[in-house]
C-alpha positions as CSV (number, residue, x, y, z in Angstrom):
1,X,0.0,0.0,0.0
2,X,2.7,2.8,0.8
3,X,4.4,1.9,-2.7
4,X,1.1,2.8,-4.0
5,X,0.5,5.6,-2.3
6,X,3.8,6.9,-3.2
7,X,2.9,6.5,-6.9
8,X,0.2,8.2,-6.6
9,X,1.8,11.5,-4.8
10,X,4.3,11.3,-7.4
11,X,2.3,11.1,-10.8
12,X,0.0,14.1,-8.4
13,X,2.3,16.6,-8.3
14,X,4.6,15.8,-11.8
15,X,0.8,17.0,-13.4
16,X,0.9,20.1,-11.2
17,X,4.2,20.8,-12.2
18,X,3.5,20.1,-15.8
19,X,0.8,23.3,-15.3
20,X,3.2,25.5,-13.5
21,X,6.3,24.8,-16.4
22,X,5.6,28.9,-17.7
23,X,7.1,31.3,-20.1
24,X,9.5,32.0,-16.9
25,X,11.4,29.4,-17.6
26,X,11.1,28.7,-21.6
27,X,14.2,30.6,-22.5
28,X,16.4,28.4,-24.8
29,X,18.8,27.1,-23.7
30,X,22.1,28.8,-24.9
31,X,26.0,27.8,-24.9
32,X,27.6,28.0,-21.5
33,X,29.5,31.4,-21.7
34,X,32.0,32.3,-18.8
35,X,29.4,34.8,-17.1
36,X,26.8,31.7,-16.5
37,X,29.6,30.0,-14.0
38,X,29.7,30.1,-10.5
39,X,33.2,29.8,-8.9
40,X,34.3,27.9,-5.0
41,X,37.7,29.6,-4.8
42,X,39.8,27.2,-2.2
43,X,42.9,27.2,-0.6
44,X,44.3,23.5,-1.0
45,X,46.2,23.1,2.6
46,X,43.1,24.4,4.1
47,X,40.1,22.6,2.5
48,X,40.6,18.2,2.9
49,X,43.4,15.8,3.5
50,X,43.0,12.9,1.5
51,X,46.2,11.3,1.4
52,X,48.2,10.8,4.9
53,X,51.7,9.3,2.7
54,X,52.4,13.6,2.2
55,X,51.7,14.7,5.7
56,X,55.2,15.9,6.2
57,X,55.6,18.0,8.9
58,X,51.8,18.9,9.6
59,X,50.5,20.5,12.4
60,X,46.9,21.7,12.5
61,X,47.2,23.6,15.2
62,X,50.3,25.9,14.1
63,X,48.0,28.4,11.8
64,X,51.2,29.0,9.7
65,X,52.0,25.2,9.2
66,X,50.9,22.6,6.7
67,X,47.8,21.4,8.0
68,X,47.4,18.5,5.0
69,X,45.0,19.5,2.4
70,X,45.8,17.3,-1.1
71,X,44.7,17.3,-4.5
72,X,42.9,13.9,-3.2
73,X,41.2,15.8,-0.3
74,X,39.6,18.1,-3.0
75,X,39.0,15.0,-5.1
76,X,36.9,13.3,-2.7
77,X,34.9,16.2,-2.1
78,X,34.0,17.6,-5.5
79,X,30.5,16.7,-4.5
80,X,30.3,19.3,-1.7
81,X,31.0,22.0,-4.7
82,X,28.9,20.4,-7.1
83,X,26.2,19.9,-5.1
84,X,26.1,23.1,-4.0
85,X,26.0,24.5,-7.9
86,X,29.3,25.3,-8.5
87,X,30.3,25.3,-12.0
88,X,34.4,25.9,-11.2
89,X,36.4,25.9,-8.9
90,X,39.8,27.8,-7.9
91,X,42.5,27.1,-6.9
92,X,45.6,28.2,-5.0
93,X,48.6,28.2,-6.4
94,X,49.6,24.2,-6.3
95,X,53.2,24.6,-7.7
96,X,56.4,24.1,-5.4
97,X,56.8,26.3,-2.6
98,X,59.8,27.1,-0.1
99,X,59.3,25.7,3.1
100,X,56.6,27.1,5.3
101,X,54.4,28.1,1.6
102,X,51.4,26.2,2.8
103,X,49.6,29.2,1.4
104,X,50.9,28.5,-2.4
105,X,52.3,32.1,-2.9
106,X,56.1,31.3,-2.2
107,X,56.8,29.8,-5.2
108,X,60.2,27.9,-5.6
109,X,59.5,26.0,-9.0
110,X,56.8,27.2,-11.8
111,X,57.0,23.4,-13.1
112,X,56.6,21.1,-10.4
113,X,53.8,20.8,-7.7
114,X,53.9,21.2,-4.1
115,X,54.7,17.7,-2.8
116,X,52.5,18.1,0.3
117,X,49.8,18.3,-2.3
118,X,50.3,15.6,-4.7
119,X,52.0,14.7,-7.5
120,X,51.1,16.5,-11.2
121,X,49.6,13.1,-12.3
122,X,47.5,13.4,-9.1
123,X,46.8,17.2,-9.8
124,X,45.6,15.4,-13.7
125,X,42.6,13.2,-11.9
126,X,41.8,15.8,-10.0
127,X,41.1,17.7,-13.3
128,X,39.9,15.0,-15.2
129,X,37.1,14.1,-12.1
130,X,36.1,17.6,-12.5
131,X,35.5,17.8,-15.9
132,X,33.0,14.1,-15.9
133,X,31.0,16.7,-13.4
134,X,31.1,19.4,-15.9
135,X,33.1,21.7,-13.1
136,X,35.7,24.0,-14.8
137,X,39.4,24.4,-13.2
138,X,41.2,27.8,-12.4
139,X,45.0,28.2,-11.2
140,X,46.5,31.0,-9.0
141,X,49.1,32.1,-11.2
142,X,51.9,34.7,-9.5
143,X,53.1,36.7,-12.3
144,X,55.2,39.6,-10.3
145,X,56.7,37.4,-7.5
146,X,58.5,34.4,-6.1
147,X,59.3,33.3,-3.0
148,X,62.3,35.4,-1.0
149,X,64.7,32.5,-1.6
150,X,64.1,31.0,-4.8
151,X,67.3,30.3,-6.7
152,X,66.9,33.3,-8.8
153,X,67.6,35.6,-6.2
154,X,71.0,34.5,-5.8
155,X,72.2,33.7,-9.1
156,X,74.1,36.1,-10.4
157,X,73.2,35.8,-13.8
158,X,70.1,36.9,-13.1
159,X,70.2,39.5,-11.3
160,X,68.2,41.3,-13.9
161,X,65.6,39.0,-13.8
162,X,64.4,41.0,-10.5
163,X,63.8,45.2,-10.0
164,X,65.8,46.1,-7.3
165,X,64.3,45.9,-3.9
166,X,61.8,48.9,-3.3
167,X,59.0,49.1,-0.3
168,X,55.9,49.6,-1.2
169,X,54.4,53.2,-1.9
170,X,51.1,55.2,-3.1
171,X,53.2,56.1,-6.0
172,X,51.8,54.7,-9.1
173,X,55.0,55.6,-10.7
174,X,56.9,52.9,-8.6
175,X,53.9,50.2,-8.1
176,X,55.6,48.0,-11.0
177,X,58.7,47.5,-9.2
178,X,57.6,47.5,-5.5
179,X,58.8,44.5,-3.1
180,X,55.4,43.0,-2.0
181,X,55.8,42.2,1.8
182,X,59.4,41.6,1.2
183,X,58.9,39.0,-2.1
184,X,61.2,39.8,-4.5
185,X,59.8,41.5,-8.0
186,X,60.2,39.9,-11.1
187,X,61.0,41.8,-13.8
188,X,58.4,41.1,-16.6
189,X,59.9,44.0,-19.1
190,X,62.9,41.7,-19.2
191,X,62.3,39.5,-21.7
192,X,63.9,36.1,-20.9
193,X,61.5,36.4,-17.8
194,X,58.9,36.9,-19.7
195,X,59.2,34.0,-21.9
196,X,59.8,31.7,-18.6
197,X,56.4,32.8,-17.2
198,X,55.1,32.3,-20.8
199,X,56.0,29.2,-21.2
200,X,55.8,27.7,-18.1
201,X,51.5,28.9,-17.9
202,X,51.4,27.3,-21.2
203,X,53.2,23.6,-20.1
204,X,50.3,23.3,-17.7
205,X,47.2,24.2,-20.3
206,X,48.9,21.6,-22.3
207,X,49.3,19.1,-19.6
208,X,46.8,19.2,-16.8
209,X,43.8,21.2,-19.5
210,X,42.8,23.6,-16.9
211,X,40.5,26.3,-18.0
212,X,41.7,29.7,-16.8
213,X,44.3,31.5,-14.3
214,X,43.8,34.4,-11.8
215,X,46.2,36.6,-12.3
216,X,48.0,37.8,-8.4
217,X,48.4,41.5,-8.1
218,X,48.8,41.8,-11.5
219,X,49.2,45.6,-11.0
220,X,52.7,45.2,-10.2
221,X,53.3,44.1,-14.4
222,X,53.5,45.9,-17.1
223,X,50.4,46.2,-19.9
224,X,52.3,45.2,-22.3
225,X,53.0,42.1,-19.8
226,X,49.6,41.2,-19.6
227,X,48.8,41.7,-23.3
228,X,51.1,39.4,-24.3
229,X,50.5,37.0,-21.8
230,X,46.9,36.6,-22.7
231,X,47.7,36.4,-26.6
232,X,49.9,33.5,-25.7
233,X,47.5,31.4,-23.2
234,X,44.8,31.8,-25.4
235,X,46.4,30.7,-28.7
236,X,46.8,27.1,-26.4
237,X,43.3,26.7,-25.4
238,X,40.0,28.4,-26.8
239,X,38.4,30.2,-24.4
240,X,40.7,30.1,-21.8
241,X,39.4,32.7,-18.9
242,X,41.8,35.0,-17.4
243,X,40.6,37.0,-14.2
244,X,43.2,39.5,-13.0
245,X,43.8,41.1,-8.8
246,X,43.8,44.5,-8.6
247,X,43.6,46.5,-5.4
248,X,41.6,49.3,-5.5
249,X,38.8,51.3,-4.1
250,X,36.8,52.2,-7.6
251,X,36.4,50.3,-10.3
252,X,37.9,53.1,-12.6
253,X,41.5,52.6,-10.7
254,X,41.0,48.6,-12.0
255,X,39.8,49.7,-15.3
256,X,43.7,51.6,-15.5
257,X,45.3,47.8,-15.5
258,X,42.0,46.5,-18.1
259,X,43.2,45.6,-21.2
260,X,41.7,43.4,-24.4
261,X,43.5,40.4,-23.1
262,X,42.2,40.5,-18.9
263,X,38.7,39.4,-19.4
264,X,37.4,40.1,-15.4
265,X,38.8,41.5,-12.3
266,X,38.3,40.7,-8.9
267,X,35.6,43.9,-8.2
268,X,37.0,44.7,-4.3
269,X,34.6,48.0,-4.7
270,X,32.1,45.7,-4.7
271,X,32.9,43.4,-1.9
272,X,33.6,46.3,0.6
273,X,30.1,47.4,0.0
274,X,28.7,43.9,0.5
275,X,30.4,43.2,3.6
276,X,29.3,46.7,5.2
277,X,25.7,46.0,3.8
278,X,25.0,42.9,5.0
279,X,26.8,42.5,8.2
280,X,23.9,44.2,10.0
281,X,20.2,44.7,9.4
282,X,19.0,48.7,8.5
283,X,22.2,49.5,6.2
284,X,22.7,52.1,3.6
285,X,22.8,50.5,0.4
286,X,22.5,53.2,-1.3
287,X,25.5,53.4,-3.4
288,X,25.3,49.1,-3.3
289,X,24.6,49.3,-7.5
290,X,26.7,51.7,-7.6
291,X,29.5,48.8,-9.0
292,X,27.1,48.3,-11.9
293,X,27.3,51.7,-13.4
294,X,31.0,52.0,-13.1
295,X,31.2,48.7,-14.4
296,X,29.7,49.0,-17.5
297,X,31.4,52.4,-17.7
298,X,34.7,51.6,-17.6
299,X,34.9,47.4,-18.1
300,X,34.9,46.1,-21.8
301,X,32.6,43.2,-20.5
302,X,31.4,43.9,-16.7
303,X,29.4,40.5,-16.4
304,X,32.9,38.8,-16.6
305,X,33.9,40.5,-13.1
306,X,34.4,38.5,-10.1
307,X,32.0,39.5,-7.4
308,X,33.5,37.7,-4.0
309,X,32.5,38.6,-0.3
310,X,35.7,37.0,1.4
311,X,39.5,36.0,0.6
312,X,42.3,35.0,2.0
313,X,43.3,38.8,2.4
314,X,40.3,40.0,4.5
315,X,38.5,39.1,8.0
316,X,36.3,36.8,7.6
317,X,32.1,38.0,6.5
318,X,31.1,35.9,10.0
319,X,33.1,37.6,12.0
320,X,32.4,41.4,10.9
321,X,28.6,39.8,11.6
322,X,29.5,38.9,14.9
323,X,31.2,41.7,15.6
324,X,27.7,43.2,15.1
325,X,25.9,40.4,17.4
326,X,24.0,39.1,14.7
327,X,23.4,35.9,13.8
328,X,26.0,34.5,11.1
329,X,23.9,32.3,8.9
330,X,21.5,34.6,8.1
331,X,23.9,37.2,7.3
332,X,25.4,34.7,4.8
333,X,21.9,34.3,3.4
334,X,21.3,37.9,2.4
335,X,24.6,38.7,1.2
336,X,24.6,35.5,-1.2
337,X,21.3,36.3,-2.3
338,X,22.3,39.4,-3.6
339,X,25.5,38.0,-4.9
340,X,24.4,35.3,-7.0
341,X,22.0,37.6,-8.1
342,X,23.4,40.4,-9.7
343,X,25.8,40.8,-12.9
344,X,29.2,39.9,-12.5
345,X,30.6,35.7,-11.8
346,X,29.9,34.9,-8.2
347,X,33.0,33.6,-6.3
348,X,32.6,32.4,-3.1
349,X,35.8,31.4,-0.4
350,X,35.7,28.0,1.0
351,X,34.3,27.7,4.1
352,X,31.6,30.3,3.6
353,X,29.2,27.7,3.0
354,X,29.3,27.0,6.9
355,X,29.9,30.5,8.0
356,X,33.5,30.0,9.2
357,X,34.8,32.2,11.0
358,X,38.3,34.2,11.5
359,X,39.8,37.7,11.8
360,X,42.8,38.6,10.2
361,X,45.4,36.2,8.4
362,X,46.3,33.6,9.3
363,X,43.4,32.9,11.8
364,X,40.9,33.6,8.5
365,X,42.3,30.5,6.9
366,X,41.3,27.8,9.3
367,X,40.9,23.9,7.8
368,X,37.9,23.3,6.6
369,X,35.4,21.7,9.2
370,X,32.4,19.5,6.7
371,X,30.8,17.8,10.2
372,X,28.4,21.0,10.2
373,X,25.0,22.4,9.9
374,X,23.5,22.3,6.4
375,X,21.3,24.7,6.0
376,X,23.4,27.6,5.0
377,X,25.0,25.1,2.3
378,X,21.0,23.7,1.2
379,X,20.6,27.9,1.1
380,X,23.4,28.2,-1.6
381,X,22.5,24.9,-3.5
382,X,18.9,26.4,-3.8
383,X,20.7,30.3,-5.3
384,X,23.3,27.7,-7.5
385,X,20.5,26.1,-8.8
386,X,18.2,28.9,-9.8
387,X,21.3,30.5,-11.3
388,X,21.9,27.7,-13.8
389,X,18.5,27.5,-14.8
390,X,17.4,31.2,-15.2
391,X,19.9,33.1,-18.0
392,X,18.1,36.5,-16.7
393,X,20.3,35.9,-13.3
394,X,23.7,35.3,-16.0
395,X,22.9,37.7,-19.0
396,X,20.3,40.0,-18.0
397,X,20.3,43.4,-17.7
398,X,19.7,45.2,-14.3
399,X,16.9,47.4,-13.2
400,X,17.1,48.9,-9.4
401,X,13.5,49.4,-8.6
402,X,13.1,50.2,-4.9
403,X,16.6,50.8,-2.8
404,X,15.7,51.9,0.8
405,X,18.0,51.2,4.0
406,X,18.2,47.6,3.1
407,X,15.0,46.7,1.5
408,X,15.9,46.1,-1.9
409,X,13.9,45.3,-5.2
410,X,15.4,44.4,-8.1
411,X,14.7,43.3,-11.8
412,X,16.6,41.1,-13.9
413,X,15.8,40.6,-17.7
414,X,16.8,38.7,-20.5
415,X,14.8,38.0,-24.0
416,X,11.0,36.9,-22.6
417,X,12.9,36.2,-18.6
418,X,11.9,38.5,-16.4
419,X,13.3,37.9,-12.7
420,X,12.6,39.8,-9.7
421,X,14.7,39.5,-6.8
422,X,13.3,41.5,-3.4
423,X,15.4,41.0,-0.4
424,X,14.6,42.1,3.0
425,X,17.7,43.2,5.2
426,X,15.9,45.5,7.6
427,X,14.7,44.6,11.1
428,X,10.7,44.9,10.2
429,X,8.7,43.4,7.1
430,X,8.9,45.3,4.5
431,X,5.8,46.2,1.6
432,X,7.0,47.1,-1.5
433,X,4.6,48.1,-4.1
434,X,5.3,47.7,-8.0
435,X,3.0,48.6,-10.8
436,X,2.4,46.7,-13.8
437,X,4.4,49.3,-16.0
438,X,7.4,48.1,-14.2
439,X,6.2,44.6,-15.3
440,X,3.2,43.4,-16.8
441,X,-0.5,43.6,-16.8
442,X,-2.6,40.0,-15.9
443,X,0.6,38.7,-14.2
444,X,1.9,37.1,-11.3
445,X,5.2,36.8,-9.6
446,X,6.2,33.3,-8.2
447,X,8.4,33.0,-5.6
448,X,11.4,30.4,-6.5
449,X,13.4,30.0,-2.8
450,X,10.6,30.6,-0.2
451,X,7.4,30.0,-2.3
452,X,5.5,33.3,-1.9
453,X,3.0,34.1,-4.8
454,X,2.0,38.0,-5.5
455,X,-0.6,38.5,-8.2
456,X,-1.3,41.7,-10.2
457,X,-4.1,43.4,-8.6
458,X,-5.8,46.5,-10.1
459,X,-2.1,47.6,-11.7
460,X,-0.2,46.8,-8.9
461,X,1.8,43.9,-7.7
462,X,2.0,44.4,-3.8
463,X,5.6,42.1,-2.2
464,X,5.5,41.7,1.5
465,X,8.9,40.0,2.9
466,X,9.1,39.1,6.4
467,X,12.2,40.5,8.2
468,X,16.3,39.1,7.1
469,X,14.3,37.5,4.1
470,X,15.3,37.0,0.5
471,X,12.8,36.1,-2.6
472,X,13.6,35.4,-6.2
473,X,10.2,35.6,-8.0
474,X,9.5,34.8,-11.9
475,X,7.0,37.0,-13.6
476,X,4.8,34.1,-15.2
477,X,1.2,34.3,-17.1
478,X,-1.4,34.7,-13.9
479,X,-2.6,30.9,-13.7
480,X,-6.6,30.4,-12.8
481,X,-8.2,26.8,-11.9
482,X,-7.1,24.8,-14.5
483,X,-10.0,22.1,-15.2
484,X,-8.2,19.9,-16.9
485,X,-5.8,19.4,-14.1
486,X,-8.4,18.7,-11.7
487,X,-9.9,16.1,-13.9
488,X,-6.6,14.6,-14.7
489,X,-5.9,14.1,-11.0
490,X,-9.2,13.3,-10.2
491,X,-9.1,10.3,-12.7
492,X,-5.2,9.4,-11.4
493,X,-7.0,8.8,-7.9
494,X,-10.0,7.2,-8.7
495,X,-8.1,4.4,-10.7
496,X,-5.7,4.2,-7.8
497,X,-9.0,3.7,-5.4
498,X,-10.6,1.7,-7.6
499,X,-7.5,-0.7,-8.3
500,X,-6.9,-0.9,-4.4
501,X,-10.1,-1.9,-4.1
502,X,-10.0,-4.6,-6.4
503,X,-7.5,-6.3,-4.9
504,X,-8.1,-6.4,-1.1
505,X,-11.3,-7.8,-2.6
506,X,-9.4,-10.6,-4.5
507,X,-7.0,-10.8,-1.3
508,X,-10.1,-12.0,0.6
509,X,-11.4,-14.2,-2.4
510,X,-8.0,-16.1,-2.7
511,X,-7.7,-16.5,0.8
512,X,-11.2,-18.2,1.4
């Protein structure tokens, strides 16, 4: 009997869904461009250990020691990304590092990998196990560095291979050959470096087919660096992504370092706002699109920017939250909402899934803890989800249409797609009232995270959100009784009735 009831619930609500499947969702489906992806961004050492035999010298408790992450650590828990909706990950630099480079960024040799990671043909399945889930690969790739004691530095034969040592400074005269916290410059305009770095980002397209780099601090390199850089990479692999780090406190001081071949940048103007936003209910947001404007003023292609709310180089989002006595999760909620939801490729730091926690470095880059809570990861998988399936939220353009202390209302629109996305960040629910020139007459929005349903009434479309609340509606045709569907499921259960019936009565008649 419960396998038939089952049945029956199923085939129940596959015929509601049939009615519900709207013009919302009958986009075509297009080729997978890089502004549809969502990226996990991951330090190796910190996220899984899954292979004890290169465990040298780990301590977990020493925050700048080797606390074991591998290539088969991240291996064996592509599923945690994937399930969440993440369509790439990135990593860390994996290449080898002087001793005490847990962190990647002290790198000894551009061709080898870091043996408390794995081995390159390790480093290959990882790739390879990646791909069969149809998750995309990105290396940390240091183009203006290497570690203080890599062989270069005392070779004398290339001693122009580095600038000589210089602090750091505001000049932007000097920025190109400035000593970044005391790692040696290399010196890109020389052109046997050049060719190195060229070369040696090519060997691992070739080798490992990874899909794209981010580019470190790739203010401290020339243009014509960069440039070239991109022509080669590119002319290995089609459509190879490149996503450059730029400090900077407007978009039009990143723009300075945009060229043709740097198709994103990490948008820090952005994530400043988010974080100072969200960490607290009743915020000014009202510069928070600001990004958008500058973006598309000064960016060749602004939905190719990487919108991120933590990295390694920041406190972490949970503790400016607590900071504020408010409660993590829902913090994380809000601020991913919005996120995943605007233009730009959403790039979220490991550990963010399970609101980890941590104040400056190192105590932001803690080893990942998966024996948690799931409901701020089921959260995400529900925003990855919606992402893939709705090119409004990848491609569309962006409307602001109610931006008040934290209540924000939002649309997105692409071809017949229209998304709104209303999120509540104040400490009282909100009504927000939207006419039908803003959308459409005879319509209703249909809530895709929390279920709500508004319907046009007399012109207007009236969205009430609860407090610390987040809704993504789709504008659909306004849906009456459908007879049909009641019929159809009216028959479904009177057959299922009817058959029950029929056998307990042969049941009896067999057993007498």
């Amino acid at each position: 009997m419960g396998r038939v009831n089952g049945a029956l619930f199923l085939i129940t609500i596959l015929l509601f869904n049939s009615v519900f499947a709207t013009s919302a969702f009958a986009v075509e489906k297009e080729e997978r461009k890089w502004q549809d992806e969502s990226i996990y961004f991951l330090m190796v050492d910190r996220f899984a250990n899954g292979d004890s035999s290169n465990d040298q010298f780990i301590d977990t408790q020493d925050p700048l020691a080797y606390h074991g992450g591998d290539f088969k650590g991240i291996q064996d828990r592509l599923d945690h990304i994937d399930d969440m909706g993440f369509t790439t990950m990135l990593l860390t630099p994996i290449f080898q590092n002087e001793e005490g480079g847990f962190h990647g960024y002290w790198i000894e040799d551009f061709y080898e990998t870091e043996d408390h990671f794995g081995s390159i043909d390790e480093f290959k399945q990882l790739v390879d196990a990646a791909h069969e889930r149809g998750i995309k690969v990105i290396l940390d790739f240091v183009v203006s560095y290497t570690g203080p004691n890599h062989p270069w530095v005392s070779d004398s034969k290339k001693e122009d291979w580095y600038h000589e040592e210089s602090p750091m400074d505001n000049d932007l005269d000097h920025v190109q050959n400035e000593w970044i916290d005391g790692l040696p410059a290399l010196n890109t305009e020389n052109p046997e470096v050049s060719e190195y770095l060229f070369d040696a980002a090519k060997w691992w397209i070739e080798e490992t087919d990874i899909d794209g780099y981010r580019l470190n601090n790739v203010e401290h390199v020339t243009a014509d660096f960069l440039t070239e850089f991109s022509q080669e990479v590119k002319s290995v692999k089609e459509n190879f992504y490149l996503i450059g780090e730029v400090y900077g406190n407007e978009i039009g001081e990143i723009a300075t370092y945009a060229n043709p071949g740097i198709d994103g940048f990490l948008d820090f103007p952005l994530a400043e706002q988010m974080r100072s936003a969200f960490k607290n209910v009743d915020q000014s947001t009202s510069s928070l699109f600001n990004y958008w404007d500058d973006s598309q003023q000064f960016i060749e292609n602004p939905y190719l920017m990487g919108n991120f709310i933590d990295n390694q180089e920041m406190s972490r989002f949970t503790r400016l939250a607590a900071d504020e006595n408010m409660f993590p999760g829902t913090r994380w909620e809000l601020a991913t909402a919005f996120m995943f939801t605007v233009p730009g490729i959403p790039i979220m730091y490991y550990g963010s899934e399970i609101a980890l926690d941590g104040g400056e470095g190192p105590d932001n880059i803690p080893l990942m803890d998966f024996n948690v809570d799931e409901e701020l990861k089921d959260y995400i998988s529900d925003l990855g989800r919606l992402r893939q399936e709705l090119p409004a939220l990848t491609r569309g353009s962006l409307d602001v249409l109610h931006n008040d202390h934290g209540m924000l209302v939002y649309k997105r629109e692409y071809q017949d797609e229209i998304i709104i996305i209303a999120i509540n960040n104040t400490s009282t629910t909100q009504k927000v009232t939207l006419s039908d020139e803003e959308l459409r007459n005879d319509g209703e929005l249909r809530g895709l995270l929390g279920g709500d349903l508004v319907r046009e009434n007399n012109g207007n479309y009236d969205i009430v959100l609860d407090r610390e609340v987040a809704e993504i509606y789709a504008l659909t045709d306004k849906v009456g009784f459908n007879y049909w569907l009641l019929s159809a499921v009216a028959v479904v259960w009177i057959f299922f009735i009817s058959l029950f019936i029929y056998m307990k009565k042969r049941g009896k008649r067999n057993q007498q």
